[in-house]
C-alpha positions in Angstrom: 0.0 0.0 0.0 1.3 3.0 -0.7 2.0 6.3 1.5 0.0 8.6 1.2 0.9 12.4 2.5 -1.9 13.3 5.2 0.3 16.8 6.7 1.5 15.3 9.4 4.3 12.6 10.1 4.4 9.0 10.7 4.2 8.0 14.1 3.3 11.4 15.2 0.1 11.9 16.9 -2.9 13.6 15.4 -3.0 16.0 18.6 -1.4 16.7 21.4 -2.2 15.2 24.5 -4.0 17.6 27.1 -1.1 16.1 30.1 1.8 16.8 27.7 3.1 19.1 30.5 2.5 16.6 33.0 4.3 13.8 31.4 7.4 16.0 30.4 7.5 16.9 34.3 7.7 13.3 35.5 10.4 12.5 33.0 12.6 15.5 33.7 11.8 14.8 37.4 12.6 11.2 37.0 16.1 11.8 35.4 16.9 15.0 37.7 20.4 14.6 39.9 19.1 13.6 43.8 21.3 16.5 45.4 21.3 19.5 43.0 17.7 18.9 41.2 19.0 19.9 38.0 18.1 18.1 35.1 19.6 18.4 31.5 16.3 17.7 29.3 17.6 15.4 25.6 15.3 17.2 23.3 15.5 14.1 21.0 14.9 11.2 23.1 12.3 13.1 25.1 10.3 13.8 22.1 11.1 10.1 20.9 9.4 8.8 23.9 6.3 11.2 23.5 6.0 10.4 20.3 5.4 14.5 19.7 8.3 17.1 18.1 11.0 18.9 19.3 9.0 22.2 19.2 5.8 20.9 20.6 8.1 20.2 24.0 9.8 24.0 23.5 6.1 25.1 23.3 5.2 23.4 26.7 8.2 24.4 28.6 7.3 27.7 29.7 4.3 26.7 31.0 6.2 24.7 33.3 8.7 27.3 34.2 5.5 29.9 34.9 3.7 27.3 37.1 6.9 26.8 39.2 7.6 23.2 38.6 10.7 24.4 37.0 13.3 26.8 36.6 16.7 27.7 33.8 19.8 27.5 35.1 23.1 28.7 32.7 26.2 26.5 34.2 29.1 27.2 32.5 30.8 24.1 30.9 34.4 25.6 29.8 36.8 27.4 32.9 36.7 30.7 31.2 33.1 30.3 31.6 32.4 31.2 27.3 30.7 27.7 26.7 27.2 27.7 28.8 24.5 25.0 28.6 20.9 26.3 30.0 19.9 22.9 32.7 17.0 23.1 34.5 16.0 22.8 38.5 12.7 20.9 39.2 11.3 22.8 42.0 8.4 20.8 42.8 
């Protein structure tokens, strides 16, 4: 049978599910560092996983950061401090 093109990709779900948020939250929360809470989110895999895009999870993240589950953190990853990577802190 062949493809045919219906707009969206395969695999990806029609819509997005109304507890997107909540099911990005356990997964950070799940892979977040015991002491420190900080948590560095793999776009990729995460959206992999949800079976949803990369943008669809930058599109949910702020909500998260403006409820207060979590927050950005910029740690410097060179000694001169030039390279930064932007972690986050589950709060919650």
């Amino acid at each position: 049978m062949k493809h045919r093109a219906t707009g969206r990709s395969r695999g990806r779900p029609t819509s997005v599910p109304f507890s997107l948020g909540d099911q990005i939250y356990d997964i950070l929360k799940s892979r977040m560092d015991p002491v420190t809470h900080l948590v560095y989110p793999q776009w990729q895999r995460l959206a992999r996983e949800l079976h949803v895009s990369r943008s669809t999870i930058s599109r949910v993240m702020p909500g998260l950061k403006s409820a207060g589950f979590i927050e950005s953190v910029i740690v410097p990853m060179s000694k001169d401090g030039k390279i930064k990577r932007i972690v986050y802190r589950i709060l919650r």
